[in-house]
SEDOTOR-654941 format. One line per field, with one value per residue (C-alpha): residue number from 1; x, y, z; residue in three letters. Coordinates in Angstrom, 2 decimals, m for minus. Example, Ala and Ser with C-alpha at 12.3 -4.5 7.8 and 13.67 -1.06 7.14 Angstrom:
2
resi <- c(1,2)
u <- c(12.30,13.67)
v <- c(m4.50,m1.06)
w <- c(7.80,7.14)
resn <- c(ALA,SER)
***
This chain:
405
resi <- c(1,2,3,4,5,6,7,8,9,10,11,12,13,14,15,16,17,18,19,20,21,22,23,24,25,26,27,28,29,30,31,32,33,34,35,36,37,38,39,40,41,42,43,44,45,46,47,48,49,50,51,52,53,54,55,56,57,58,59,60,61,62,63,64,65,66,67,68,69,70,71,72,73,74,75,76,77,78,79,80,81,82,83,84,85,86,87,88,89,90,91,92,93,94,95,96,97,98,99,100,101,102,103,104,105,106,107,108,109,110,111,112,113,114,115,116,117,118,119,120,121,122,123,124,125,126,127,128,129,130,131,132,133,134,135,136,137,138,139,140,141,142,143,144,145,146,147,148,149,150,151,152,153,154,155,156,157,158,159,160,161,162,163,164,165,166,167,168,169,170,171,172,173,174,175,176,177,178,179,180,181,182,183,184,185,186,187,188,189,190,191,192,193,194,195,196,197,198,199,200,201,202,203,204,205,206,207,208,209,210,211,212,213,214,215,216,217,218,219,220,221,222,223,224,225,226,227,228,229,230,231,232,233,234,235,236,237,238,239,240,241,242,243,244,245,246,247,248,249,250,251,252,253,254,255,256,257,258,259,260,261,262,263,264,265,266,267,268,269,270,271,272,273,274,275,276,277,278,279,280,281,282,283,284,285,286,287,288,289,290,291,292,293,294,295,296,297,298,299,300,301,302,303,304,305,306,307,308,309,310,311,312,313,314,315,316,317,318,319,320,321,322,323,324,325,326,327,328,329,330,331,332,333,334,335,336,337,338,339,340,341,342,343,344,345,346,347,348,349,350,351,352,353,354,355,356,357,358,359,360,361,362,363,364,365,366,367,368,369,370,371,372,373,374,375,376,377,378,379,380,381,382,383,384,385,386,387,388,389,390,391,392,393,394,395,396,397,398,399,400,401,402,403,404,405)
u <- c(11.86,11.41,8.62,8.78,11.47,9.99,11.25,14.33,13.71,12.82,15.83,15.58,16.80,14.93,13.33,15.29,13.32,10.90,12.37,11.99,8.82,9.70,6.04,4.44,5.81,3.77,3.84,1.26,m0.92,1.71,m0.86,m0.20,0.29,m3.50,m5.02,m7.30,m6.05,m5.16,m3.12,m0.36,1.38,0.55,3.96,3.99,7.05,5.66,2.37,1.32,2.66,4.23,7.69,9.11,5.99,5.78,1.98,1.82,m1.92,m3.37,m6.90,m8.43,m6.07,m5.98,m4.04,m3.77,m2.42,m3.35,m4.54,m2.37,m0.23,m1.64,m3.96,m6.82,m4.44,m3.27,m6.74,m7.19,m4.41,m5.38,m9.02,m7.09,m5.10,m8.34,m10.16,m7.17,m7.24,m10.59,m9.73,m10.89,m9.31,m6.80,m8.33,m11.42,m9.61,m7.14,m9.66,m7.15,m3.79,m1.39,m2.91,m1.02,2.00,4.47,3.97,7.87,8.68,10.19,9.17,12.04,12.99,10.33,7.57,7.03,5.53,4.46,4.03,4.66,2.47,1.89,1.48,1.79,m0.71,m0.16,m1.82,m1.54,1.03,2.76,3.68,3.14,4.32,2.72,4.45,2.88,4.49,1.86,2.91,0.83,1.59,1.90,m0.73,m1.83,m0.61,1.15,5.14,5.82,4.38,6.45,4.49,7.07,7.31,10.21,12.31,11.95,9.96,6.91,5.90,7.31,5.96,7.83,6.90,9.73,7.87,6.30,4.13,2.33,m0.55,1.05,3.60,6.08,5.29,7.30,6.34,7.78,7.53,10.11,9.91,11.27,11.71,13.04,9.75,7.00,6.70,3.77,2.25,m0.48,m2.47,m1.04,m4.22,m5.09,m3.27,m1.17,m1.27,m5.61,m5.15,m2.73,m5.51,m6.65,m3.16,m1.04,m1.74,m0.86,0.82,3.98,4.78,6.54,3.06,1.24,2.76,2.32,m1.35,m1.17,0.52,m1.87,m5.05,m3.90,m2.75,m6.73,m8.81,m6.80,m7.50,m10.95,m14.29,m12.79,m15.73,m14.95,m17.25,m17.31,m21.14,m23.06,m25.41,m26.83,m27.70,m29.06,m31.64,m34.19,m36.62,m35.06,m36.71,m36.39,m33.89,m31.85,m30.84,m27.36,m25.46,m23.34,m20.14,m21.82,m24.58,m27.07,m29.68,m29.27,m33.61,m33.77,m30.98,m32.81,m36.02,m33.94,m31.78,m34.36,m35.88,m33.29,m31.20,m32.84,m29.75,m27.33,m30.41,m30.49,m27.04,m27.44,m30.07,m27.89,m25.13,m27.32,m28.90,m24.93,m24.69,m27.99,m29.33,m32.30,m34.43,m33.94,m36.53,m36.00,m34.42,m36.41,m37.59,m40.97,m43.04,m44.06,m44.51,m47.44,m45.32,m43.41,m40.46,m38.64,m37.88,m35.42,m36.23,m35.60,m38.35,m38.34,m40.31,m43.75,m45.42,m42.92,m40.52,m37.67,m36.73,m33.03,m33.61,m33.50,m30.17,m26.95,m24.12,m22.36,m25.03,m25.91,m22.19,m21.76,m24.76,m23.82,m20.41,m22.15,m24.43,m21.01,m19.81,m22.58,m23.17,m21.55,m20.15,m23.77,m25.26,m22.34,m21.87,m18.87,m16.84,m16.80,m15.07,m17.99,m15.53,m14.65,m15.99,m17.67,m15.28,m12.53,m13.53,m12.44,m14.54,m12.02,m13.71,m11.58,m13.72,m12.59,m12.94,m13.74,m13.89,m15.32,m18.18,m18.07,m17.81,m16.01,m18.79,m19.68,m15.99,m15.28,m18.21,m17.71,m13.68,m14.68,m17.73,m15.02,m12.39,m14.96,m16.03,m12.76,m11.64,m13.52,m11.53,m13.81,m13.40,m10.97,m10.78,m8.74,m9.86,m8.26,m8.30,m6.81,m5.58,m5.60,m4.67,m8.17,m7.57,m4.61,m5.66,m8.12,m7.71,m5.89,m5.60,m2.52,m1.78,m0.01,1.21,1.67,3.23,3.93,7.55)
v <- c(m1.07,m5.04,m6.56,m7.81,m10.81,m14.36,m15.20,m17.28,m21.35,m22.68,m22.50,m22.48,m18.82,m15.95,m13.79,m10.49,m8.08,m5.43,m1.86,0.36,2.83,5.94,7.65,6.15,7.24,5.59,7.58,6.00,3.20,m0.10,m3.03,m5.76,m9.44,m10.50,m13.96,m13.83,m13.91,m10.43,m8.43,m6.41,m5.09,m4.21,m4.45,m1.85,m2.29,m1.23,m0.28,2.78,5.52,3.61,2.51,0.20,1.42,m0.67,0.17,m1.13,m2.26,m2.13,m2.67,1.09,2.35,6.25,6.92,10.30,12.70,15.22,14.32,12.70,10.60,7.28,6.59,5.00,3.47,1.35,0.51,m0.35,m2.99,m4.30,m5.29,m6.80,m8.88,m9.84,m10.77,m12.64,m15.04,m15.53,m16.94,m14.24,m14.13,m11.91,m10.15,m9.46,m8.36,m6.05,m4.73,m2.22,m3.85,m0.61,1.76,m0.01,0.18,2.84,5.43,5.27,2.22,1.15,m2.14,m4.62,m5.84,m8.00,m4.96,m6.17,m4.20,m5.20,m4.14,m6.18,m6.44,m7.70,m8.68,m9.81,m11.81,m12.58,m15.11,m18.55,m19.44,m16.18,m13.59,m15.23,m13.20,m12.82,m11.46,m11.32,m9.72,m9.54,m8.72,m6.49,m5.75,m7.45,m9.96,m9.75,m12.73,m13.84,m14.22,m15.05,m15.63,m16.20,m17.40,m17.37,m17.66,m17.38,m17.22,m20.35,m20.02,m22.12,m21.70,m20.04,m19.88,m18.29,m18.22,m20.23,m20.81,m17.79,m19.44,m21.69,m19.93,m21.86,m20.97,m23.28,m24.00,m25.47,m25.69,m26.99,m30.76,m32.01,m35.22,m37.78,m35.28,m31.13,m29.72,m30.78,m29.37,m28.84,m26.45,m23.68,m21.49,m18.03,m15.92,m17.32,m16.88,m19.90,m19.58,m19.91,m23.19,m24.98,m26.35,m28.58,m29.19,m30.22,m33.43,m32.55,m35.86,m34.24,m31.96,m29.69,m30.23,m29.05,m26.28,m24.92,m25.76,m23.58,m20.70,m20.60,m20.51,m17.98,m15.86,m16.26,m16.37,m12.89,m11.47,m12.54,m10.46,m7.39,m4.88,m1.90,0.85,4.27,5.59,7.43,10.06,11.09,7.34,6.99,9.25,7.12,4.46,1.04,m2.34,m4.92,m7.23,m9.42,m6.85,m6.67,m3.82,m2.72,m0.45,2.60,1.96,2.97,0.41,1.37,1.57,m2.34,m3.10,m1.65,m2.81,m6.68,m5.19,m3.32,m6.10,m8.69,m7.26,m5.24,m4.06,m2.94,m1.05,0.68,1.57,2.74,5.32,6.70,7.46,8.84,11.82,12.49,12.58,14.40,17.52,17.67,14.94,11.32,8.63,6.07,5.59,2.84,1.64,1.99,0.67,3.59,3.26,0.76,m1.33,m2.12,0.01,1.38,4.33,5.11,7.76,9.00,9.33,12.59,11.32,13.67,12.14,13.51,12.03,12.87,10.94,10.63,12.26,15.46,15.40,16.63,14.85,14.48,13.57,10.57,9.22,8.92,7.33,4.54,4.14,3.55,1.16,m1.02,m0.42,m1.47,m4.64,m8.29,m9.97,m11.07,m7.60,m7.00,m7.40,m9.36,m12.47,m14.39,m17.72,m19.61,m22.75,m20.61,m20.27,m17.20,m16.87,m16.92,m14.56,m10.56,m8.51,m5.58,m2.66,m0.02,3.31,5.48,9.20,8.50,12.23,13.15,15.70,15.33,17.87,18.16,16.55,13.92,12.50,12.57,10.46,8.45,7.86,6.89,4.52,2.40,2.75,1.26,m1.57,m2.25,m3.09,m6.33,m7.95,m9.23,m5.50,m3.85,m0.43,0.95,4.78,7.20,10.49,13.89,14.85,13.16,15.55,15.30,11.79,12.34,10.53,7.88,4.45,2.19,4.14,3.72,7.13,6.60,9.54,9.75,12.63,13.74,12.93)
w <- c(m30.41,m30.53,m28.98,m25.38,m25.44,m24.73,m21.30,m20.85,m20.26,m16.86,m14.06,m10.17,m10.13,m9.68,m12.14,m12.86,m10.54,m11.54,m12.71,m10.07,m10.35,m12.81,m12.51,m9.27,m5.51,m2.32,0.44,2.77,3.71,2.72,2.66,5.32,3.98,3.21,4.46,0.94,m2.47,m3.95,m5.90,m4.29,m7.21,m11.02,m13.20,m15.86,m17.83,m21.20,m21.62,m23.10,m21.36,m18.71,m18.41,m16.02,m13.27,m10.09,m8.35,m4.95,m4.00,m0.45,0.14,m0.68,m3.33,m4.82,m7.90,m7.56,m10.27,m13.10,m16.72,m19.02,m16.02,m16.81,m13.99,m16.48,m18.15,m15.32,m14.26,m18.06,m17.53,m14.46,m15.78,m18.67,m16.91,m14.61,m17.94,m19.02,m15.72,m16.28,m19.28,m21.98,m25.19,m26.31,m28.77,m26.54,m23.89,m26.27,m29.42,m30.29,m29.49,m31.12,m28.30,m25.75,m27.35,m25.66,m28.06,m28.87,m29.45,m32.74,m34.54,m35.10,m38.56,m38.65,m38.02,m34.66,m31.31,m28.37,m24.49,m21.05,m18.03,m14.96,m11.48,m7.88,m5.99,m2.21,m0.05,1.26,m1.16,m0.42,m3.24,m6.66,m9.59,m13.47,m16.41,m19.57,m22.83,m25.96,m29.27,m31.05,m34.31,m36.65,m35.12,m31.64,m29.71,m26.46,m27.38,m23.41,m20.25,m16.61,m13.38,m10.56,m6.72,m4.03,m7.01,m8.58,m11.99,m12.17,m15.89,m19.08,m22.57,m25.49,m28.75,m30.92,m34.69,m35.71,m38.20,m35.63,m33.57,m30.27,m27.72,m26.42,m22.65,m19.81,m15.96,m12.89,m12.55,m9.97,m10.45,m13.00,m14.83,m14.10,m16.30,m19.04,m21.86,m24.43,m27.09,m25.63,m27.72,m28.26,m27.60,m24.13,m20.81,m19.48,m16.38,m16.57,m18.91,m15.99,m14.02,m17.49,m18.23,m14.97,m13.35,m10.20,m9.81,m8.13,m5.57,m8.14,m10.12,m6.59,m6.44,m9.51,m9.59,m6.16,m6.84,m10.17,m8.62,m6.45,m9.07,m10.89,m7.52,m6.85,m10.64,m10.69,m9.12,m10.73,m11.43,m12.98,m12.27,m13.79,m13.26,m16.05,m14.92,m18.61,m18.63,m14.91,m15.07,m17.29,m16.39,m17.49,m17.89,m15.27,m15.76,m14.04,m11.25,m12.01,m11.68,m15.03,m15.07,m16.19,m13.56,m16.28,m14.34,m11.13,m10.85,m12.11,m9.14,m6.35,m7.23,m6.61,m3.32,m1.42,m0.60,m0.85,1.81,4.00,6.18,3.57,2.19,5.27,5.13,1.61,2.72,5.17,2.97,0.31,2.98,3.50,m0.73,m1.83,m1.03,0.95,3.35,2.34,3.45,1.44,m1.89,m3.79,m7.14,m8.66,m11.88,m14.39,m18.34,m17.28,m15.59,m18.25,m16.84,m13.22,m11.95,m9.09,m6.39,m3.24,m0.68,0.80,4.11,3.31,0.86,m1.62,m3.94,m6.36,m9.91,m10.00,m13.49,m11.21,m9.07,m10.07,m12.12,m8.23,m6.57,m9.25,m9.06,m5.63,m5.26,m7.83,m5.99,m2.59,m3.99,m5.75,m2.10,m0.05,m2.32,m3.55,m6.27,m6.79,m7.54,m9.71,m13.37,m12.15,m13.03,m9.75,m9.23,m9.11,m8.03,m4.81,m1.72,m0.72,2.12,0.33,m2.67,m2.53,m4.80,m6.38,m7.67,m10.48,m10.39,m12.81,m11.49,m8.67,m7.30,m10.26,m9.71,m5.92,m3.91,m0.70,1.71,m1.46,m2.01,2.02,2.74,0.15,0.84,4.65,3.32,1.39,4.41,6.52,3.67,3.00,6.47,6.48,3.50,1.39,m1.08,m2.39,m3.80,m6.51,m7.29,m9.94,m8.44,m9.86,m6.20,m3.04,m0.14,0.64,1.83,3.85,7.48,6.11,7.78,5.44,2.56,0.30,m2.30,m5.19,m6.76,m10.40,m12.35,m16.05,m16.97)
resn <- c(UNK,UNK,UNK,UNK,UNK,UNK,UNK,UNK,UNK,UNK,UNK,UNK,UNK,UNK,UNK,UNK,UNK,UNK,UNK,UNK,UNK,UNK,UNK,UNK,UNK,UNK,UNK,UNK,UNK,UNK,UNK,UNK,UNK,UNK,UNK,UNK,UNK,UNK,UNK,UNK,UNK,UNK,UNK,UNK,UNK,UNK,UNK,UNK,UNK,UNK,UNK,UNK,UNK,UNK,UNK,UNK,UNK,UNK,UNK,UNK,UNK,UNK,UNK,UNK,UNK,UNK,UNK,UNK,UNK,UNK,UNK,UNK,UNK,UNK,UNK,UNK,UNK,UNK,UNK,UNK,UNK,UNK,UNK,UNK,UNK,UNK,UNK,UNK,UNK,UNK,UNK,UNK,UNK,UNK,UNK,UNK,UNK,UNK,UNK,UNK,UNK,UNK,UNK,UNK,UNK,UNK,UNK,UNK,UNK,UNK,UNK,UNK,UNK,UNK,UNK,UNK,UNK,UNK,UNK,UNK,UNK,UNK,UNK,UNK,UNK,UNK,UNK,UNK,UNK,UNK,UNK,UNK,UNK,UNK,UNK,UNK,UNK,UNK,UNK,UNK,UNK,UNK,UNK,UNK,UNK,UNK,UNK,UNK,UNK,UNK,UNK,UNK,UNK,UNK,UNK,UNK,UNK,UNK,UNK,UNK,UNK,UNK,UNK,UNK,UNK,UNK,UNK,UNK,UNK,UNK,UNK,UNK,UNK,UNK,UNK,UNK,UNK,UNK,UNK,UNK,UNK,UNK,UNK,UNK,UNK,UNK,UNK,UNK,UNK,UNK,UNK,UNK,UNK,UNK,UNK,UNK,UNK,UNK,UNK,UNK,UNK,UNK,UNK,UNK,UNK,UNK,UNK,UNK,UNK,UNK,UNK,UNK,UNK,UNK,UNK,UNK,UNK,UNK,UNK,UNK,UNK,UNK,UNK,UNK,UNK,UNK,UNK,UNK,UNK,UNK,UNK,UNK,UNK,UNK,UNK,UNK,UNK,UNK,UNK,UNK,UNK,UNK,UNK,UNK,UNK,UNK,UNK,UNK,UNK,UNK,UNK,UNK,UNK,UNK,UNK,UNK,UNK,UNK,UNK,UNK,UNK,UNK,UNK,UNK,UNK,UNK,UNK,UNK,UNK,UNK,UNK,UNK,UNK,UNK,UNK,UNK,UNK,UNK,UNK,UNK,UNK,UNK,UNK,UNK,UNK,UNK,UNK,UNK,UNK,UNK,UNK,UNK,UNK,UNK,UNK,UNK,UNK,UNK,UNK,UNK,UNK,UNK,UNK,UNK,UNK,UNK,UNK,UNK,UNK,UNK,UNK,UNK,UNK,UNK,UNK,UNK,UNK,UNK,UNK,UNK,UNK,UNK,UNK,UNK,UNK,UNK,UNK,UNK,UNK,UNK,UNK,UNK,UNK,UNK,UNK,UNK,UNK,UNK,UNK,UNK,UNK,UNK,UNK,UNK,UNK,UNK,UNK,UNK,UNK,UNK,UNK,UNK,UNK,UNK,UNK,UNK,UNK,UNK,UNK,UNK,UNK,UNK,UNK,UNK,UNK,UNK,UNK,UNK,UNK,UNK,UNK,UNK,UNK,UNK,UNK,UNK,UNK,UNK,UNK,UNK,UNK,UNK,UNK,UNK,UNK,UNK,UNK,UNK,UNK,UNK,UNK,UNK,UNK,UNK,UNK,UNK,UNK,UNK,UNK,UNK,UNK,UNK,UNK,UNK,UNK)
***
């Protein structure tokens, strides 16, 4: 197979639509057109495993399916493209470029692979669409990039001298001229370098600048989360009291939320006693090691407390993913816009597993605390799960069903 084909030069028609969906089916739960920046769709159409894959987002999103059907993978590309619109390089954002290409796929005469991905961000500016197509071997680069919206295509890059580390670029202009045209770097996203490079001098130029930061305020305040109990049970050092993906210092954040934010404390606690065996008080932070280190436990209300070194592998998880719940992007180990409004910001969260060690009771609560969270539109949800029927009924809740082919 070639690598993805540069897109074609900028024209008023529309881009050729997405493939249709070979491994995903939606069957509940369609997402209804958000007043916030977000991503409705992720665009698979060669990436790993996935072929021509259309995911459709709402607000609390389950991928639901057994091993092997791709569901990390596609929160894998989602994060990518979020660290891509935050203006990451490629090669951080891709360290081994050759696992994401479909496992068939032959290289072209000139030993070139790639993969394509993408997606769709609604809002104000109504459904903006991304497509991205990376060549991987033999050096990782972007070969073409299309930003589009009510079918007319905003920006294109394709990549026309292979010996030059540049793409050739060309967005909307509609003015003196159709377009502009100019070199951008091959390892960066487009589409994050057009607020430096468009003047915004034209209305074509204002639209583009428009439908661009929609597309990055919707990638952005991605955090993905996929807690680590072996690495939650021991004390940490204080630190800045934000939380990381694997959740490893949960002690160091509560010792900063507890007292921070007294009400979504409280509503931590009362989500724990439906996670944890036993009476919960209170689930704080305390100094041990001579102060020199924390310690999370819960307060069993008489005088007695619990390390988190001694609950179970469930128990540890789904209190992590209440906590990412419960908080902000501030909390978070999270790329925020810091050029955006609170208001207007929509924290996503990818949680890997997210039923993962929970039993019945653990994953019910926890499915109906990010229902409720979610509701208020400033959060978003997208869980892999290896079945769903437990989530049939849940307000808002979109399933995505994924199968082995």
């Amino acid at each position: 197979m070639t690598p993805p084909p540069p897109p074609q030069p900028v024209a008023t028609t529309p881009p050729p639509p997405a493939a249709p969906s070979t491994h995903a089916r939606v069957d509940a739960g369609q997402a209804r057109r958000p007043s916030l920046p977000r991503v409705t769709e992720l665009l698979l159409s060669a990436f790993a495993g996935h072929r021509g894959t259309t995911f459709r987002l709402g607000d609390l999103t389950l991928l639901a399916g057994p091993s092997g059907t791709g569901k990390t993978t596609a929160l894998r590309a989602y994060e990518a493209l979020a660290r891509l619109g935050g203006g990451a390089e490629l090669g951080e954002v891709f360290p081994d470029p050759s696992a994401c290409v479909p496992e068939r796929a032959r290289p072209d005469a000139q030993r070139r692979r790639g993969f394509r991905i993408g997606c769709t961000a609604d809002g104000p500016e109504g459904p903006v669409r991304l497509e991205v197509a990376v060549q991987a071997e033999p050096e990782l680069r972007i070969v073409g990039e299309r930003l589009s919206a009510d079918g007319l295509v905003l920006l294109e890059t394709a990549l026309r001298d292979p010996s030059r580390r540049s793409v050739q670029a060309a967005w909307h202009t509609a003015g003196a001229t159709a377009v502009t045209r100019a070199p951008l770097p091959d390892d960066r996203l487009g589409t994050a370098l057009l607020p430096l490079r468009v003047a915004g001098t034209t209305e074509g130029q204002l639209r583009v600048l428009a439908a661009a930061e929609q597309m990055l305020v919707a990638l952005r305040s991605v955090f993905p989360c996929d807690p680590r109990p072996e690495r939650m049970r021991d004390p940490v050092p204080a630190g800045s009291g934000r939380l990381l993906p694997g959740c490893e210092n949960l002690a160091d954040v509560l010792w900063r939320t507890r007292s921070e934010c007294t009400r979504r404390h409280a509503l931590l606690v009362d989500a724990v006693r439906v996670g944890c065996a036993g009476p919960v008080a209170d689930l704080l932070a305390e100094p041990c090691a001579g102060g020199r280190l924390v310690r999370a436990v819960l307060d069993r209300g008489n005088g007695a407390r619990t390390t988190l070194r001694r609950l179970g592998d469930g128990e540890l998880r789904y209190t992590a993913l209440a906590l990412v719940l419960l908080t902000g992007p501030g909390v978070l180990e999270a790329d925020v816009p810091g050029e955006v409004p609170a208001a207007l910001q929509c924290l996503t969260v990818l949680a890997d597993g997210l039923d993962r060690a929970q039993d019945p009771a653990q994953r019910a609560a926890l499915l109906a605390l990010a229902s409720r969270m979610c509701e208020r539109g400033h959060i978003r949800l997208v869980g892999a799960v290896s079945d769903a029927t437990w989530a049939a009924g849940v307000s808002g809740a979109t399933v995505v069903h994924l199968r082995r082919d």
